[in-house]
N, C-alpha and C positions, 0 to 999 in steps of 0.2 A: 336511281341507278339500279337496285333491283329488281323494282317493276318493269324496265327496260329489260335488265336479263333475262328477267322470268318469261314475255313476252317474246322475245325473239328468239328462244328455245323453244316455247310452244310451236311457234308459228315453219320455227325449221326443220318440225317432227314430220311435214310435210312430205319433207327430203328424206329424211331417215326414213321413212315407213315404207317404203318403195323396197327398200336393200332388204328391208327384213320379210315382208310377204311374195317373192322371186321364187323361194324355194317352194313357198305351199303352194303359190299357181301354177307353178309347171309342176307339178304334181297331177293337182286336181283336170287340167286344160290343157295337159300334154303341151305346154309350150318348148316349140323347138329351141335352140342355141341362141338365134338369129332373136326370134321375138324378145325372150328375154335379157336380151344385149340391147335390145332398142328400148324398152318398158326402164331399165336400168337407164341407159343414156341421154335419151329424150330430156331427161327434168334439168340436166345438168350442160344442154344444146339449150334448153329454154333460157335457163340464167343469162349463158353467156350473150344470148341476142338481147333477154331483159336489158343488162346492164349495159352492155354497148349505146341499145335507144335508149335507156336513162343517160349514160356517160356526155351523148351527143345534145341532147334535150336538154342538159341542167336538169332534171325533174329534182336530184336532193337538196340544188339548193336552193332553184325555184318555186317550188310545192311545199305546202307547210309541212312537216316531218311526219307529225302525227295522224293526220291523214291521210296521207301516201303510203304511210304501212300499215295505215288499218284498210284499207281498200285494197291495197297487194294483197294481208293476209284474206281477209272474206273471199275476194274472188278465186285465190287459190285454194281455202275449203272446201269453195263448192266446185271444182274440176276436182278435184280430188274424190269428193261425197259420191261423185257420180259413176266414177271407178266400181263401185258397189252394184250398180245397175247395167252398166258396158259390161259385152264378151271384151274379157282381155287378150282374144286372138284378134279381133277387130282394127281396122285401121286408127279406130276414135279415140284408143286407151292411148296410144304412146303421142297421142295428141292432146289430151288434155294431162297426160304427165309434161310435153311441152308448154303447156300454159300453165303449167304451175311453178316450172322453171322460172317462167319470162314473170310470173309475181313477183318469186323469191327474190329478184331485184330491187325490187321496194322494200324488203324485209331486211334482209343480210347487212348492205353497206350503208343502211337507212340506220339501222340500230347503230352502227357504228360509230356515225355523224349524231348521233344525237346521245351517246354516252360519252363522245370528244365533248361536248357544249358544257357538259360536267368535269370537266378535267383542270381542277387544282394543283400541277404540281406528281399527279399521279395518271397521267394520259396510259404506259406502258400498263397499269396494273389495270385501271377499266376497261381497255379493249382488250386485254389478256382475260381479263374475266370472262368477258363474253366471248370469244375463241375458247377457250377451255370449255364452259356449258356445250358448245356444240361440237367440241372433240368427245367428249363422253356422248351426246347422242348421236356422233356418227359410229361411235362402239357398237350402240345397244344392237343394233340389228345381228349381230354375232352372238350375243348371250340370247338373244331370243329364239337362235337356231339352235343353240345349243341345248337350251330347256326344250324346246319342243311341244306340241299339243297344243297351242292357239290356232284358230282358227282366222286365219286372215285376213275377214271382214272387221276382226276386233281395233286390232291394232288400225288396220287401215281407216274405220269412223273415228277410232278416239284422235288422231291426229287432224282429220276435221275438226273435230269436237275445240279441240287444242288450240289448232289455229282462229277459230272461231273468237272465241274466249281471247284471244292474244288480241283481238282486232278490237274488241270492247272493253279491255283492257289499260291499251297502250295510253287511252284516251287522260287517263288519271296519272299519266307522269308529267310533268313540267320541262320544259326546255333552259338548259344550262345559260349560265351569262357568256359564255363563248363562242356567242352567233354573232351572226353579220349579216345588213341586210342584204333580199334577195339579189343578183345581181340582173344584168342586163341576159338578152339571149345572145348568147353566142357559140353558134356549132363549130367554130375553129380552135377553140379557145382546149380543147380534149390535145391538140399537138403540144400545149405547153409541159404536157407531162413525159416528152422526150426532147425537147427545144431547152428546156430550162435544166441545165447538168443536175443538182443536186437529188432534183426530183427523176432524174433518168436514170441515175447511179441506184436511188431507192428500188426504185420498181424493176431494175434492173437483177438486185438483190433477191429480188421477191419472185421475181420470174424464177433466179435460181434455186430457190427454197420448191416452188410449187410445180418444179419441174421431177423433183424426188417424192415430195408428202402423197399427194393422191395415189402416183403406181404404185407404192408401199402400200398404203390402207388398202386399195383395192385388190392386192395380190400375195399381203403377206397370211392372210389365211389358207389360201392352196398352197403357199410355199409352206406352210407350216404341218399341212395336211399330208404332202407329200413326203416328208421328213419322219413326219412322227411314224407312217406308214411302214417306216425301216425300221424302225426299233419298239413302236409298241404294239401290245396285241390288236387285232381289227377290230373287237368288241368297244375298244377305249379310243384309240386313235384320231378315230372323227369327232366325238366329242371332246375328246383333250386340245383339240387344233384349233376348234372353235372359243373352247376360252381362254385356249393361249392369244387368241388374236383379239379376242375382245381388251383381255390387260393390255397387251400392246399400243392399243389405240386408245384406251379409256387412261392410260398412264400422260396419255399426252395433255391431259388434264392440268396434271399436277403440275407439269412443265410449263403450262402454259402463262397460268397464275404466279409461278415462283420464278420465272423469267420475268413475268410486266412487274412485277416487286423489285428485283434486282435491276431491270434496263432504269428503271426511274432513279434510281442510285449509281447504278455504272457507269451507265450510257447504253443509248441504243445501238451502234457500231460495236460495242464493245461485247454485248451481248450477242447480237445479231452472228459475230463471225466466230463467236466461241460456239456458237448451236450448230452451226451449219458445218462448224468442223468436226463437229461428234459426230453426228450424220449423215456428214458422211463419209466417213470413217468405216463406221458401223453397214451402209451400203456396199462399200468395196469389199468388205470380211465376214459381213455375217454368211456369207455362202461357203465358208471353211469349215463352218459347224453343223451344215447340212448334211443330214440321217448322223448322228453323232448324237451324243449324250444328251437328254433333254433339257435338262435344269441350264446346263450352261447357253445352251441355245435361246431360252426362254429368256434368261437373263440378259442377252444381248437386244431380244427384241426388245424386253423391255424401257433401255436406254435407250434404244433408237427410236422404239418409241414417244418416250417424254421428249430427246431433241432434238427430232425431226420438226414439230410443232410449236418446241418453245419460242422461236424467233416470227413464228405469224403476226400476233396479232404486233410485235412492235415493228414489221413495215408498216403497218397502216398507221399508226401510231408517228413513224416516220413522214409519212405521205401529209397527216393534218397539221405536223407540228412545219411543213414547209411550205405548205400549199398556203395560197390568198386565202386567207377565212373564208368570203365569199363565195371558194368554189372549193372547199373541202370536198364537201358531198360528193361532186363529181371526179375529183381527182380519184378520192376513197373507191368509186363506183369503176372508173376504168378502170382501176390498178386491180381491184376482183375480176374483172373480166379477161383482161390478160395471161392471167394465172390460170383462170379454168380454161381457158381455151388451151392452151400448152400443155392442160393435163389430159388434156382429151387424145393427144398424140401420144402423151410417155403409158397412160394406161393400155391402150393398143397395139403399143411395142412392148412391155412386157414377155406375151405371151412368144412372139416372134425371138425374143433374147432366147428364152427360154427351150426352145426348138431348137436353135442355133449351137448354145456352148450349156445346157442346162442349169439347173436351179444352182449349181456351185458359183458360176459367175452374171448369171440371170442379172440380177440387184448392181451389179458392177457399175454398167453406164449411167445408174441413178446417185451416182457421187458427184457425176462431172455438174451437176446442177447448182449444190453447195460449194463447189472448187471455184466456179466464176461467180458465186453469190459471196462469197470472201473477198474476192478481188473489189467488187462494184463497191460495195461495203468499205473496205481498208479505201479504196480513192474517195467516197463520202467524208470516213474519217477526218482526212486530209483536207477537206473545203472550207472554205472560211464558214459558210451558210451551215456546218454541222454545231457551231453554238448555239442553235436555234433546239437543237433536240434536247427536250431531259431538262430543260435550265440548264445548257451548255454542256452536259454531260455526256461527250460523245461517247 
């Protein structure tokens, strides 16, 4: 299981490194708005098509596991390595940042299905594991702006380097006794993950969870920048936003590990709809403390922080523990796909809220995400097929 972890954080650094070398290339390469909104978007338009053609393919549970993400991760090193040699005003960059997206689908819900195959009893806290490793490396690109002076070709080889390494790596872990063999081809077989209630109710849940998490991470740093702007001096302000946003995001760590602890013992439902209630809670209000005092400001991002995130990894968790063995991988694989695609709308409305009624109720409409992921959730509860979660623990 750790070799799993370690491995599919390296190989996600892929995705991080992008967020974090933005600022130095429009710098260096005068990149307009526009360009670095697509070099940013690209990797996360790739995933969502990756995983749809896995979804539809069966590839996670067709394809032996460990092959399939050590060949995601290499070939998305090397579209990444190449970034180093492309003008990133080029049309080529935000095209091989798209083919590194369309990897990270062999990576992401490939690691997931094969740390389920180990799951004793403790499904919520392994995949919370590894959702937490990559909430803290979706921090880092924030502490990295905020220390400053790396030069952008570093960061961006070593996460090569990383993924590399993760690809000859993965090789040395073992697959769990919780497989099944591969099944047949079937590309219709992706409708049963809204045909079959229990599994629609999940992902349903999930949709409302990832309809908040992303326009948060991607916008609670300017909201924070803008705030601080009111009350601290200019000298401080931009670096104080930057690692208030990185705690924000890097707390969701802790959330995410001490949630897969607690759902294995609660329940998943149980935990699922207490997270999403904090969260959004905390999206409808935290814009009351907007330019107001910092500590207490910080202190709420912080909670919304940690549970905004805590309830990720146990939809997926929900997803394997309902899905045919057979076709975990794939349910796992669409239900990521769904998710980022939905985020790719609420991060673009963001800015629009924002224009609209400003940063005091900006955050507002990213409640209503968690308000029907409680609902999906509390009718889950309710089903007979919610004994199947947790060892009956709903």
């Amino acid at each position: 299981m750790t070799i799993i972890a370690v491995c599919q954080v390296m190989a996600m650094a892929l995705w991080f490194s992008a967020s974090a070398i933005i600022p130095a290339l429009a710098a260096e390469f005068r990149l307009s708005n526009f360009q670095q909104a697509t070099l940013t978007s690209a990797v996360q338009v790739g995933f969502v098509i990756g995983c749809l053609a896995s979804a539809v393919l069966g590839l996670a549970d067709r394809l032996e596991l460990r092959r399939f993400f050590a060949a995601s991760a290499a070939i998305a090193a090397a579209a990444n390595a190449l970034l180093l040699v492309v003008d990133p005003r080029s049309a080529l960059a935000p095209l091989l940042r798209l083919l590194t997206g369309i990897c990270m689908a062999g990576v992401y819900p490939v690691g997931m299905k094969l740390a389920a195959t180990w799951a004793r009893g403790d499904m919520g806290l392994l995949v919370g594991i590894l959702v937490g490793a990559l909430t803290l490396g979706s921090a880092l690109p924030h502490l990295f702006n905020a220390l400053g002076g790396v030069d952008w070709r570093i960061p961006l080889g070593a996460a090569s380097g990383c993924a590399l390494l993760a690809a000859l790596l993965i090789g040395a872990t073992g697959l769990g006794p919780n497989r099944a063999p591969a099944p047949r081809f079937d590309p219709h077989y992706v409708l049963t993950a809204w045909r079959d209630v229990p599994l629609r109710l999940a992902n349903l849940g999930y949709l409302g969870h990832m309809w908040e998490l992303y326009a948060m991470w991607a916008w609670i740093g300017v909201f924070l920048h803008s705030s601080f702007a009111l009350t601290l001096p200019p000298a401080i302000a931009p670096t104080a936003a930057k690692l208030a946003a990185f705690a924000t995001i890097a707390a969701g760590a802790i959330g995410c590990v001490g949630a897969g602890f607690l759902a294995d013992r609660l329940g998943r439902t149980t935990l699922t709809i207490v997270a999403m209630a904090i969260s959004g809670s905390c999206a409808a209000s935290i814009g009351l403390l907007y330019g107001g005092a910092t500590w207490p400001l910080v202190a709420v991002c912080i909670v919304w922080g940690i549970s905004i995130v805590a309830d990720s990894a146990q939809f997926s968790a929900s997803i394997a523990e309902l899905s045919d063995p057979s076709r975990v991988g794939t349910m796992l694989t669409l239900q990521t796909a769904l998710g980022f695609t939905l985020t790719l709308a609420t991060i673009y409305l963001v800015p629009h809220w924002v224009e609209a009624m400003g940063w005091r109720y900006a955050f507002v409409p990213l409640a209503l995400g968690p308000a029907l992921g409680v609902v999906a959730m509390a009718r889950l509860r309710a089903h007979p097929r919610a004994a199947l979660l947790a060892g009956g623990r709903r």
